[in-house]
KEKE-3310 file (N, C-alpha, C; in steps of 0.2 Angstrom, whole numbers, plus 5000, padded with zeros to 4 digits):
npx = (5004:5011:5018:5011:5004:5017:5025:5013:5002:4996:4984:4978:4983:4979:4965:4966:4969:4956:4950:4953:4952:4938:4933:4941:4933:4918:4920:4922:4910:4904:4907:4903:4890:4890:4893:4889:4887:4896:4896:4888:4896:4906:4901:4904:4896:4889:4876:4876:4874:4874:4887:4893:4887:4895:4906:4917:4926:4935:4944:4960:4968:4967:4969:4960:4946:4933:4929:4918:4916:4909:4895:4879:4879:4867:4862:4870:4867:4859:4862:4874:4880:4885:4879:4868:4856:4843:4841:4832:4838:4838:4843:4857:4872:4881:4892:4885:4894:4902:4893:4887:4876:4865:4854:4844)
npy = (4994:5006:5009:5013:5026:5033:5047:5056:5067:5063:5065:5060:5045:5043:5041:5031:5023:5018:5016:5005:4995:4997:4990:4977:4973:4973:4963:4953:4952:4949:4937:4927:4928:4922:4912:4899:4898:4895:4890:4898:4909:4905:4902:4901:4908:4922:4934:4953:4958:4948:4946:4957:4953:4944:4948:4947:4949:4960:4971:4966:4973:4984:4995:4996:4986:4985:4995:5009:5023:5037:5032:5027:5015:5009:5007:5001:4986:4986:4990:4983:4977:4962:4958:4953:4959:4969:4986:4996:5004:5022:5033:5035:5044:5046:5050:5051:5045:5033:5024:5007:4995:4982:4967:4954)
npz = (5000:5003:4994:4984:4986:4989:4988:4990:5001:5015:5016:5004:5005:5018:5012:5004:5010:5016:5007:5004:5013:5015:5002:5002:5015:5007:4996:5004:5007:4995:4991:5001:5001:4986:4987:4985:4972:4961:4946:4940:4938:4932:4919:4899:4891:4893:4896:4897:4910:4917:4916:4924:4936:4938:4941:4953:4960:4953:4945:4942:4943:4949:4965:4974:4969:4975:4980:4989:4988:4997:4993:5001:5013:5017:5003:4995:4992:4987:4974:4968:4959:4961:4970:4963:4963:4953:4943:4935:4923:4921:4913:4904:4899:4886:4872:4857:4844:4849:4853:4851:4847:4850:4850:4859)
capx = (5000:5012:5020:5005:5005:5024:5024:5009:5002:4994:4977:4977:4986:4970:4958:4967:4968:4949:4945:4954:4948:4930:4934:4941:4924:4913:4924:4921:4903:4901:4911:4901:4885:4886:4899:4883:4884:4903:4894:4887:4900:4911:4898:4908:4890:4884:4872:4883:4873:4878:4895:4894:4887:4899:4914:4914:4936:4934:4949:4965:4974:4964:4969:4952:4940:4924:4925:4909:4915:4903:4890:4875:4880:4861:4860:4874:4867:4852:4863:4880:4878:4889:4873:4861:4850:4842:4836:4831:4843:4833:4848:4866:4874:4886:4893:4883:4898:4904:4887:4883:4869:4864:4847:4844)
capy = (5000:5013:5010:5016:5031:5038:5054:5060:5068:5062:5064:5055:5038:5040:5040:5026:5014:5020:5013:4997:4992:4994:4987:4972:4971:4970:4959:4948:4947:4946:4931:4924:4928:4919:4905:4892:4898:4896:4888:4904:4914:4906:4901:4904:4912:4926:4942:4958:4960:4942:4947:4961:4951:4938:4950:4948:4949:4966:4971:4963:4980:4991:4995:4996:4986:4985:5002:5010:5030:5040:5028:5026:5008:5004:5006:4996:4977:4985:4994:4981:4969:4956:4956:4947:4964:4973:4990:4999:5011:5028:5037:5035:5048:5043:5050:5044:5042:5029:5016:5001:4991:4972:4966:4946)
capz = (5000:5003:4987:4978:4989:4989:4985:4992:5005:5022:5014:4999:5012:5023:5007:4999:5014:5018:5001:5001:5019:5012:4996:5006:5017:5003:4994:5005:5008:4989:4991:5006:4998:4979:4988:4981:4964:4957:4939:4935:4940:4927:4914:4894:4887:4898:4896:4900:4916:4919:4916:4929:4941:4941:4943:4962:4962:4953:4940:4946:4944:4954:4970:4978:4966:4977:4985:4986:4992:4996:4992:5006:5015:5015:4997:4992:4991:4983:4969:4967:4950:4962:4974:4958:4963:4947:4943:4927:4922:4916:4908:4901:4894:4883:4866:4851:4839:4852:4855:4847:4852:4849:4854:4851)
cpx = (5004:5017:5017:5005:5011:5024:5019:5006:4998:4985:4974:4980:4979:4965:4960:4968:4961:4948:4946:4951:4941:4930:4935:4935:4919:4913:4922:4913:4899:4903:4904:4894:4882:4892:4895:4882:4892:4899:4894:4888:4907:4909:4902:4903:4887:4881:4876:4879:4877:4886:4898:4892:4890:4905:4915:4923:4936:4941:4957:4970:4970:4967:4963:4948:4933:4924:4919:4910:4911:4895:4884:4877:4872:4858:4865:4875:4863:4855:4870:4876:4881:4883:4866:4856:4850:4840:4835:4836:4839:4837:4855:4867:4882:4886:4888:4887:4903:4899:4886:4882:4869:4858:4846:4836)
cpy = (5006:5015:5016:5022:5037:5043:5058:5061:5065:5060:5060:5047:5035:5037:5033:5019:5015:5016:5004:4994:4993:4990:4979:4968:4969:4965:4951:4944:4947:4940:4926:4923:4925:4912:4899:4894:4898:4893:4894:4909:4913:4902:4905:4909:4916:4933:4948:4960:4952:4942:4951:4957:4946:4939:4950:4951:4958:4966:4971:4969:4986:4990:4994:4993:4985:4992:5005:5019:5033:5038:5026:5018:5004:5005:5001:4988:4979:4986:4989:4976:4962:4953:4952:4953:4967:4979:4992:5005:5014:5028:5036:5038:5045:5046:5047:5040:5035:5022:5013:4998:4986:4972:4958:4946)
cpz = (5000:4999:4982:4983:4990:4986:4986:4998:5011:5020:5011:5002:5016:5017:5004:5004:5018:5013:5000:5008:5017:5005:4998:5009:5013:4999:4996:5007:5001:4991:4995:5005:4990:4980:4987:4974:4959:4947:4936:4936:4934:4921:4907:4893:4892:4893:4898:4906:4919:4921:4921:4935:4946:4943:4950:4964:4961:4948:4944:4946:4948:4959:4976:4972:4967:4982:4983:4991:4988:4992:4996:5006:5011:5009:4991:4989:4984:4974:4964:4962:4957:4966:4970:4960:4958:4947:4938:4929:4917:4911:4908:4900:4890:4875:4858:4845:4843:4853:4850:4851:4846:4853:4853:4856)
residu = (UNK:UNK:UNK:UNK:UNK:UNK:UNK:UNK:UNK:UNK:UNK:UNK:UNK:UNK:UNK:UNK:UNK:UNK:UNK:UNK:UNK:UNK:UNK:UNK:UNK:UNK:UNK:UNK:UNK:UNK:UNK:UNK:UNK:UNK:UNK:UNK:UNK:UNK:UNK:UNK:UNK:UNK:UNK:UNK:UNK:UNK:UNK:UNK:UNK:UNK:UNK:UNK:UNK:UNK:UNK:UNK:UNK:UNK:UNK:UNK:UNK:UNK:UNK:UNK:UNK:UNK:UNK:UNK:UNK:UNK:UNK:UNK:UNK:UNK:UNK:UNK:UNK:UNK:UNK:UNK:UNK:UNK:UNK:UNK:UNK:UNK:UNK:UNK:UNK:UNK:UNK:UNK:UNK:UNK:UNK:UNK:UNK:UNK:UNK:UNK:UNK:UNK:UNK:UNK)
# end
């Protein structure tokens, strides 16, 4: 950890072992929580919500890949893909010379 930190100040130390200690926590109670379903966690053919739900590790080069700053705790299960929870998403903003869509 304080690899990733050398060079900065006091502030950014606190925030970046704030995030990996929650990041850690969460981590594990995705773990703990989809620990009966490893099949469709590494299913070849998935749906790209599938795909998100199964990420439970997070991107191996992240420092922190489950932190949730400044994110309400008690809305965390409700909102995290690893949790198997859904919601309709209104809006995306996103470029248009960048989208393409697929529908099967």
């Amino acid at each position: 950890m304080e690899d990733l930190v050398a060079g900065h100040d006091g502030a950014h130390t606190a925030e970046l072992h704030i995030r990996a200690i929650q990041s850690c926590v969460l981590l594990e109670s995705f773990i703990r929580m989809r620990r009966n379903g490893p099949k469709e966690l590494y299913k070849l053919k998935q749906t790209f919500i599938q795909s998100k739900q199964s990420s439970l590790f997070g991107h191996v080069f992240h420092p922190t890949p489950k932190s949730r700053q400044g994110f309400p705790e008690w809305r965390q299960e409700m909102y995290a893909p690893e949790s198997k929870d859904n919601f309709q998403l209104h809006c995306f903003a996103v470029k248009r010379t960048i989208v393409q869509q697929q529908s099967e």
